[in-house]
TORLO-537107 format. One record per residue (C-alpha): x, y, z. Coordinates in Angstrom, 2 decimals, always signed. Example, Ala and Ser with C-alpha at 12.3 -4.5 7.8 and 13.67 -1.06 7.14 Angstrom:
TORLO-537107
@X->+12.30; Y->-4.50; Z->+7.80;
@X->+13.67; Y->-1.06; Z->+7.14;
This chain:
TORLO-537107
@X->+98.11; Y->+121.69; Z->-49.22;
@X->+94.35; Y->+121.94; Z->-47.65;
@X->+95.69; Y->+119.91; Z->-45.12;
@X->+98.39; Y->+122.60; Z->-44.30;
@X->+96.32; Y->+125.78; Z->-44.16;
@X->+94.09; Y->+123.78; Z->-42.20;
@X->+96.85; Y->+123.28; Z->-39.57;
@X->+98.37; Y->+127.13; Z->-39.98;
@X->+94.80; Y->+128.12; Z->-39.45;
@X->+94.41; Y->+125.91; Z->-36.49;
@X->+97.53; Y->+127.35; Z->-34.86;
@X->+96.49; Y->+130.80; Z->-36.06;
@X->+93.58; Y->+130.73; Z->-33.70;
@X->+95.08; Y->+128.96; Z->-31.20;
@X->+97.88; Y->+131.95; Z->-30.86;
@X->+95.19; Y->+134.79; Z->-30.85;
@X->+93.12; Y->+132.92; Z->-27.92;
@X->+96.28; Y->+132.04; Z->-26.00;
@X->+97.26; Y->+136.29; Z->-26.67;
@X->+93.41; Y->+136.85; Z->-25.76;
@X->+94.23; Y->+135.36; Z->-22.33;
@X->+97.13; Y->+136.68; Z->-21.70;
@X->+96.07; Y->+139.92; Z->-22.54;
@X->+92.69; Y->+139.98; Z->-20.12;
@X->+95.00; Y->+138.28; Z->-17.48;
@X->+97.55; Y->+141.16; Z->-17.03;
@X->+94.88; Y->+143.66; Z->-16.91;
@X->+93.09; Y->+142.01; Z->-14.66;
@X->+96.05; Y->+141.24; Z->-12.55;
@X->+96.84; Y->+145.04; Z->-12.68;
@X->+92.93; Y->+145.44; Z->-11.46;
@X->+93.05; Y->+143.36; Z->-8.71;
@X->+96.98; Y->+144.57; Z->-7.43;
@X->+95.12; Y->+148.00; Z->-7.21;
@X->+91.92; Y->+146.87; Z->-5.44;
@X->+94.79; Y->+145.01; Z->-2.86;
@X->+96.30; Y->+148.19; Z->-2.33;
@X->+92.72; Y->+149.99; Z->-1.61;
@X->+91.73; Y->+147.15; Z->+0.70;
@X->+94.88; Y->+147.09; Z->+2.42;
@X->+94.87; Y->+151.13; Z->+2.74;
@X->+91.09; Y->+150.65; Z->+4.20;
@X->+92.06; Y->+148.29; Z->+6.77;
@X->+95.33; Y->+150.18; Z->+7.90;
@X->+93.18; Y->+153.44; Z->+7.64;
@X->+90.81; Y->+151.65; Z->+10.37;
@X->+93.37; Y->+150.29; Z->+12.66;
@X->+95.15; Y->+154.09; Z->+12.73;
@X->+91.57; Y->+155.04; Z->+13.59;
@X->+90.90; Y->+153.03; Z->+16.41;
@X->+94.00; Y->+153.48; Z->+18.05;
@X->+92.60; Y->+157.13; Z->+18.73;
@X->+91.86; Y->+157.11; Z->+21.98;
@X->+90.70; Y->+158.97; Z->+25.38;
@X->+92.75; Y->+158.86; Z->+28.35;
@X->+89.59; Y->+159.53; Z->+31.50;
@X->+91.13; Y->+160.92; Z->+34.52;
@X->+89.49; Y->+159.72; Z->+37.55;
@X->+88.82; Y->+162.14; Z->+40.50;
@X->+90.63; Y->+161.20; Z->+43.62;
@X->+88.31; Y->+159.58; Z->+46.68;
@X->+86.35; Y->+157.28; Z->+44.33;
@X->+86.21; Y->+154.02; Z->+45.04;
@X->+87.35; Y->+151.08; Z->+42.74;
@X->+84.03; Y->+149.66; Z->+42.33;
@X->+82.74; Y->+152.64; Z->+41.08;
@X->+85.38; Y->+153.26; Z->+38.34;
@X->+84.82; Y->+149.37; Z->+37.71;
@X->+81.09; Y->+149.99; Z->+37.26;
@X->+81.87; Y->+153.43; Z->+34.84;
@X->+84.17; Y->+151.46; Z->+32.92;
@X->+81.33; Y->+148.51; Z->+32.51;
@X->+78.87; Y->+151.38; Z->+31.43;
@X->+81.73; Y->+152.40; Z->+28.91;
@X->+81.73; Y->+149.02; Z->+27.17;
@X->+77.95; Y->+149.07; Z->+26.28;
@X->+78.76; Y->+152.37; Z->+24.61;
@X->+78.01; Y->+151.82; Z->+20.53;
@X->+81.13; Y->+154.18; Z->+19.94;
@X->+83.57; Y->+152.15; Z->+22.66;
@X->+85.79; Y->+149.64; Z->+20.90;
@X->+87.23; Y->+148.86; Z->+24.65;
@X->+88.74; Y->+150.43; Z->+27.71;
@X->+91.34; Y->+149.86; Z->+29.99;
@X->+91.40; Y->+150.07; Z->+33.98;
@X->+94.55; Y->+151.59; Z->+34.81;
@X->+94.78; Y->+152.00; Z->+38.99;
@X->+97.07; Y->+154.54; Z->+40.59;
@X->+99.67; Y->+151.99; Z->+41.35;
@X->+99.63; Y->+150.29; Z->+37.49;
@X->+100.02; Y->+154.25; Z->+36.35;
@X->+103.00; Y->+155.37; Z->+38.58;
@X->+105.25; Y->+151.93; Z->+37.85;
@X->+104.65; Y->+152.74; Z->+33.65;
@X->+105.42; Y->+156.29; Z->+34.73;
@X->+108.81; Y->+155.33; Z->+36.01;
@X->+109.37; Y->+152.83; Z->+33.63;
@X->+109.80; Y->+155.65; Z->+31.28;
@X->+111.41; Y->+157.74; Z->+33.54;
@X->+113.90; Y->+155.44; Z->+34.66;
@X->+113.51; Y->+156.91; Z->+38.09;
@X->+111.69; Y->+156.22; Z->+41.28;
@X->+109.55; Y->+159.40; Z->+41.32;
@X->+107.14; Y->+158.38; Z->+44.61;
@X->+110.26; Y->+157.51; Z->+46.18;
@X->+111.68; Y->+160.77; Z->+45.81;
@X->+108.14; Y->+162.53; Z->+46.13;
@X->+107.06; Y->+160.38; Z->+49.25;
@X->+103.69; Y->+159.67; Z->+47.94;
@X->+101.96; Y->+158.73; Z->+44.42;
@X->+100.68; Y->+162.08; Z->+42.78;
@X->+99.13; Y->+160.05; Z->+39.89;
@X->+95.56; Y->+159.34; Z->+39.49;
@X->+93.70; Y->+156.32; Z->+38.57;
@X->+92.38; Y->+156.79; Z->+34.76;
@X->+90.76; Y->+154.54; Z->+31.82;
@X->+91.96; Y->+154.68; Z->+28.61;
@X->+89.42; Y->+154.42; Z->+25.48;
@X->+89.46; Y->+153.14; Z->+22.11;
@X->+87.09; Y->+154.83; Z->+19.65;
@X->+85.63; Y->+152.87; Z->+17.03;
@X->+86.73; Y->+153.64; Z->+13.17;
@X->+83.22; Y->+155.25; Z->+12.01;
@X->+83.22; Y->+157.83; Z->+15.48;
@X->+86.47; Y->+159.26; Z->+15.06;
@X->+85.76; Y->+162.61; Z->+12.85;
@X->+86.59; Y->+165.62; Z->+15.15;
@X->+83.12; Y->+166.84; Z->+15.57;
@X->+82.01; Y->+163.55; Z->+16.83;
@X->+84.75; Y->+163.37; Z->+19.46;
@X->+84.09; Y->+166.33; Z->+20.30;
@X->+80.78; Y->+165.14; Z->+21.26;
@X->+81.85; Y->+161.90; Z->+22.83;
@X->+84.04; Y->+164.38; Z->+25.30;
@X->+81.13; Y->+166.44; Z->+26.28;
@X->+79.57; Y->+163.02; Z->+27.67;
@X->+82.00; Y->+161.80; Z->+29.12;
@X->+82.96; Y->+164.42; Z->+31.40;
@X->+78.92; Y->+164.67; Z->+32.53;
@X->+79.68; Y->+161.36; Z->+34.54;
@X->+80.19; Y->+162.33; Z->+37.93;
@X->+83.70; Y->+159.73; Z->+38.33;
@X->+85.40; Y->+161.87; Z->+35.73;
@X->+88.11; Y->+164.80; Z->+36.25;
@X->+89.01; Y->+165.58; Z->+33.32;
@X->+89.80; Y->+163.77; Z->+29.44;
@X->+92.81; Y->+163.79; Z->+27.18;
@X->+92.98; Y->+163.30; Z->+23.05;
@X->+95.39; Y->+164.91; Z->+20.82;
@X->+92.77; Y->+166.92; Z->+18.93;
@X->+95.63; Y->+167.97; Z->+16.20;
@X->+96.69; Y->+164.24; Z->+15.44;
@X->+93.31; Y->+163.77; Z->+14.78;
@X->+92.90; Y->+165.85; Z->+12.56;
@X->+96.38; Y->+165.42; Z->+10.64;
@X->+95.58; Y->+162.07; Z->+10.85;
@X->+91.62; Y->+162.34; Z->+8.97;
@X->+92.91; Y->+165.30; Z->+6.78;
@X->+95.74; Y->+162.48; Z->+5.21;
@X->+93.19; Y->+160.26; Z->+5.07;
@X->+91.13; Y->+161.77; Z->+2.90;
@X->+93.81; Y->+162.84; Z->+0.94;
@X->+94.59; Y->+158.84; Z->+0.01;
@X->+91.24; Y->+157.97; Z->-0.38;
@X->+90.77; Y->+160.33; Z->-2.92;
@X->+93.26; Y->+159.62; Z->-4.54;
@X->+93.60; Y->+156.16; Z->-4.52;
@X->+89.47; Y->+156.34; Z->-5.89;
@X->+90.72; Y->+158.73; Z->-8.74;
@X->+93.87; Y->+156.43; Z->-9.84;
@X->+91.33; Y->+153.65; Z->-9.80;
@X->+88.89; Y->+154.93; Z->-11.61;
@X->+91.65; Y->+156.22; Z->-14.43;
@X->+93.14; Y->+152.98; Z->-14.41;
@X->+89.46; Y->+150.88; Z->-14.46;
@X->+88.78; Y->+152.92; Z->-17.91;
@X->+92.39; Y->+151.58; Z->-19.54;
@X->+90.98; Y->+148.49; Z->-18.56;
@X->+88.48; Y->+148.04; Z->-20.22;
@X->+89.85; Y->+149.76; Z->-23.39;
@X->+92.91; Y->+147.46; Z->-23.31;
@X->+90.54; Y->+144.14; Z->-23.00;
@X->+87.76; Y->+145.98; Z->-25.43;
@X->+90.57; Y->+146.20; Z->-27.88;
@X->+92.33; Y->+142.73; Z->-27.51;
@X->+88.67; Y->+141.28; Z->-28.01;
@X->+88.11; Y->+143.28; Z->-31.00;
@X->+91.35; Y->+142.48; Z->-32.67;
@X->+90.54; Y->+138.61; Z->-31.93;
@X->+86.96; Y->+139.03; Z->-33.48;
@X->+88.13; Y->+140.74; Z->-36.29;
@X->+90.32; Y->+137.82; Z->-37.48;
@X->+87.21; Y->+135.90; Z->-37.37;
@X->+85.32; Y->+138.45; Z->-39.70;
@X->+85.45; Y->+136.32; Z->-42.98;
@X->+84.12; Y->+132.95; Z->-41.38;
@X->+81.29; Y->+135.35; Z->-39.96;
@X->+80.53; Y->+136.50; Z->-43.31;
@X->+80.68; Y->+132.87; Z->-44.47;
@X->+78.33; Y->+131.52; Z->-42.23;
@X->+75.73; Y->+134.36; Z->-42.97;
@X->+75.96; Y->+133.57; Z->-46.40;
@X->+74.81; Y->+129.85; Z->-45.94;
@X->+71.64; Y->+131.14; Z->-44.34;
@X->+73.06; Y->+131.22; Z->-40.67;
@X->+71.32; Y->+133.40; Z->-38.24;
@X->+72.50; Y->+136.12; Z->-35.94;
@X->+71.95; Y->+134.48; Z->-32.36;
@X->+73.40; Y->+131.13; Z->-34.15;
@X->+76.76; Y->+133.43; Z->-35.15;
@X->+77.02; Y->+135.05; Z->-31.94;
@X->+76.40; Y->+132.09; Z->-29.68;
@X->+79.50; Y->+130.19; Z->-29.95;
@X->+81.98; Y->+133.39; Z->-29.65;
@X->+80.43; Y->+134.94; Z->-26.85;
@X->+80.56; Y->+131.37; Z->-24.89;
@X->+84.37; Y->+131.14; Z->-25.44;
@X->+84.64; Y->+135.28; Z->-24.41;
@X->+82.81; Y->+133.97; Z->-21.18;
@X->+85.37; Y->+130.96; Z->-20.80;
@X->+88.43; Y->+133.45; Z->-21.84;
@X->+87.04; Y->+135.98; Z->-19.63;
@X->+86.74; Y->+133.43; Z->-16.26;
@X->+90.12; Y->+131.54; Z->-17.00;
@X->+91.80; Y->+134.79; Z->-17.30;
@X->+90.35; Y->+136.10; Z->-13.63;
@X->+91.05; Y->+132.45; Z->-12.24;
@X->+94.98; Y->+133.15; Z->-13.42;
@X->+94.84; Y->+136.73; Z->-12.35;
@X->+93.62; Y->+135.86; Z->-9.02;
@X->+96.54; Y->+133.02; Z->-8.53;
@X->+98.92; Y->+135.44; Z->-9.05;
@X->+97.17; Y->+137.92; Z->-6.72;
@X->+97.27; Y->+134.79; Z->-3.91;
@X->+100.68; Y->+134.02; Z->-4.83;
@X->+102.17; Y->+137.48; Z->-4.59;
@X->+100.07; Y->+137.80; Z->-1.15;
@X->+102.02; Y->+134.64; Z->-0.04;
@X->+105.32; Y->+135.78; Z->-1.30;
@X->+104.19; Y->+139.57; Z->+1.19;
@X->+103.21; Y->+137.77; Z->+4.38;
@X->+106.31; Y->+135.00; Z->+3.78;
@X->+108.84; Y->+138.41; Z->+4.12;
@X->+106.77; Y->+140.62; Z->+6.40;
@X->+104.93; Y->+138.49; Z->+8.24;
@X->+103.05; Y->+141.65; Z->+9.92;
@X->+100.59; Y->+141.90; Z->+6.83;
@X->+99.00; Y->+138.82; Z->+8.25;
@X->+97.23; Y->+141.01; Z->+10.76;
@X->+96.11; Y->+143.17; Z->+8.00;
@X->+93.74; Y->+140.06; Z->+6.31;
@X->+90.51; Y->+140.32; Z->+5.83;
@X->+89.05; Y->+137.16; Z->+4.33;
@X->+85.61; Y->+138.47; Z->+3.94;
@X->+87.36; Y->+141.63; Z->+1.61;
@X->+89.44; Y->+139.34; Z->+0.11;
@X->+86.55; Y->+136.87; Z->-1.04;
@X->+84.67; Y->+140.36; Z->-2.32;
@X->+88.08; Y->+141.23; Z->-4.25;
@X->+88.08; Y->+137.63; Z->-6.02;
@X->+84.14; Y->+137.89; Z->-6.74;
@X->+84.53; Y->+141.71; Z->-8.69;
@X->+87.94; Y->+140.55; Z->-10.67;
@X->+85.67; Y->+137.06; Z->-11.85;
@X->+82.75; Y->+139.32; Z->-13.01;
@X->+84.92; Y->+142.23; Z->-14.37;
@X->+86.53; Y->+139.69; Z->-16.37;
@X->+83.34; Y->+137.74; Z->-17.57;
@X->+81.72; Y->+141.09; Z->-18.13;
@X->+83.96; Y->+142.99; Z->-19.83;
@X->+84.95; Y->+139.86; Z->-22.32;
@X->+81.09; Y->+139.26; Z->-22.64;
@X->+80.14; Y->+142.73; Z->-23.87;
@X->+83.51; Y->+143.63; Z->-26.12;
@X->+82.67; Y->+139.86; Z->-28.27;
@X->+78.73; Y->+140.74; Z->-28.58;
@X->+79.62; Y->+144.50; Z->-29.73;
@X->+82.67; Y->+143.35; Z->-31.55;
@X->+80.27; Y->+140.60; Z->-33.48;
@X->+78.18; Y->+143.12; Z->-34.33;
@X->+79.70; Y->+145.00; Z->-35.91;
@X->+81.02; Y->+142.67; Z->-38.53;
@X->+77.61; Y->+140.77; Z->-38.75;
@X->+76.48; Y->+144.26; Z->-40.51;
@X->+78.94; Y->+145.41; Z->-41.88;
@X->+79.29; Y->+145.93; Z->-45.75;
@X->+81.53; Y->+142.66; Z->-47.31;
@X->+83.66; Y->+145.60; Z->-49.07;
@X->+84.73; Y->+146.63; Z->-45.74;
@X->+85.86; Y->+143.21; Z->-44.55;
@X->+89.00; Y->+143.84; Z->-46.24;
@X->+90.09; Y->+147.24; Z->-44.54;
């Protein structure tokens, strides 16, 4: 009979840590599927920025070395991501490429003029700051005149910080469920310990001798549930690129490693502190309230 409720115990405990992990590893799966989605965002919000761009007019009757040597002094600017010589000749066949005509043919000369186009870096791209970068670069004495859409710019920052915000406010929301939902799965697995707590102060055991062993296995629970979380994370990346194989550009190993890092300490951490408050509590609570 002993030998019985030893084993139904056994397989009692066995369940609720198997449910523990479970439990901590769809939350945390559900964490890091979010922090994907803001990473991804981030990265797609940078490459829409830095396909803003200036298109630099050259005035007519300056020499190529001299646009070469404006177009060097471009590159060393901290705001250029990189430029593009575009000659007279390069400019009239795109021209009638998307004409489908031969314009200088019908014209009898080439009416286009030689121009560089820009690429802004993501952090220079607010419209004040362009506005800025335009002042200087008409002050160089090569350049006629500069183009940017000045309205997608600022549809384009205004949605922006529309997602942002709201991806940072669904995150935050859904952070706090987290940690309730992994709080309370701890809790409920603590509190089935509560009697062999109470036995083991009763034969003279300390607090820190109680509390040791349980918050070691949180910290295992905690870690094993992050390591499965984060192979489903990897595998459901795979399972992305393997049917669209244009989120490969979108990759950021660096990001990614961060993304692994926060899920492994949000799961050690949160598991850690719900067992040591959890044990707590029933280490002083009244024995009369064991039973409710």
């Amino acid at each position: 009979m002993i030998q019985k409720e030893e084993r139904y115990y056994q397989r009692r405990i066995a369940t609720s840590q198997f449910t523990t992990v479970i439990s901590i590893t769809l939350v945390l799966f559900l964490m890091g599927l979010l922090g994907l989605i803001i990473l991804h965002a981030q990265i797609l919000s940078v490459y829409v920025k830095e396909n803003i761009g200036f298109s630099i007019m050259i005035r007519e009757g300056v020499k190529e070395s001299g646009i070469l040597e404006l177009k060097k002094n471009l590159d060393r600017a901290s705001f250029v991501k990189s430029t593009e010589y575009i000659n007279r000749d390069q400019a009239a066949e795109k021209l009638q490429d998307e004409l489908g005509e031969d314009f200088v043919g019908f014209l009898g000369y080439n009416p286009l003029l030689s121009s560089i186009d820009l690429r802004i870096k993501a952090p220079y791209t607010q419209a004040d700051t362009l506005a800025k970068i335009e002042k200087r670069l008409l002050q160089h004495p090569e350049v006629k005149e500069v183009f940017y859409q000045k309205s997608l710019v600022d549809a384009i920052n205004r949605n922006l910080e529309k997602i942002s915000l709201t991806l940072l406010g669904f995150s935050g929301i859904l952070l706090f469920i987290a940690i309730v939902l992994i709080n309370n799965t701890i809790r409920l697995s603590v509190y089935s310990k509560r009697f062999i707590i109470r036995s083991m102060q009763l034969v003279g055991a300390t607090e820190g001798f109680i509390r040791k062993p349980l918050l070691i296995k949180s910290v295992v629970n905690g870690f094993v549930s992050a390591l499965i979380a984060i192979g489903m994370l990897m595998l459901l990346i795979y399972l992305a690129i393997d049917q669209l194989p244009e989120l490969l550009e979108l990759q950021d190993p660096f990001m990614l490693g961060v993304l692994v890092l926060f899920i492994i300490l949000l799961g050690i951490f949160i598991s850690w502190i719900s067992t040591y408050l959890a044990v707590r509590k029933y280490l002083r609570i009244r024995t009369d309230l064991l039973y409710t």
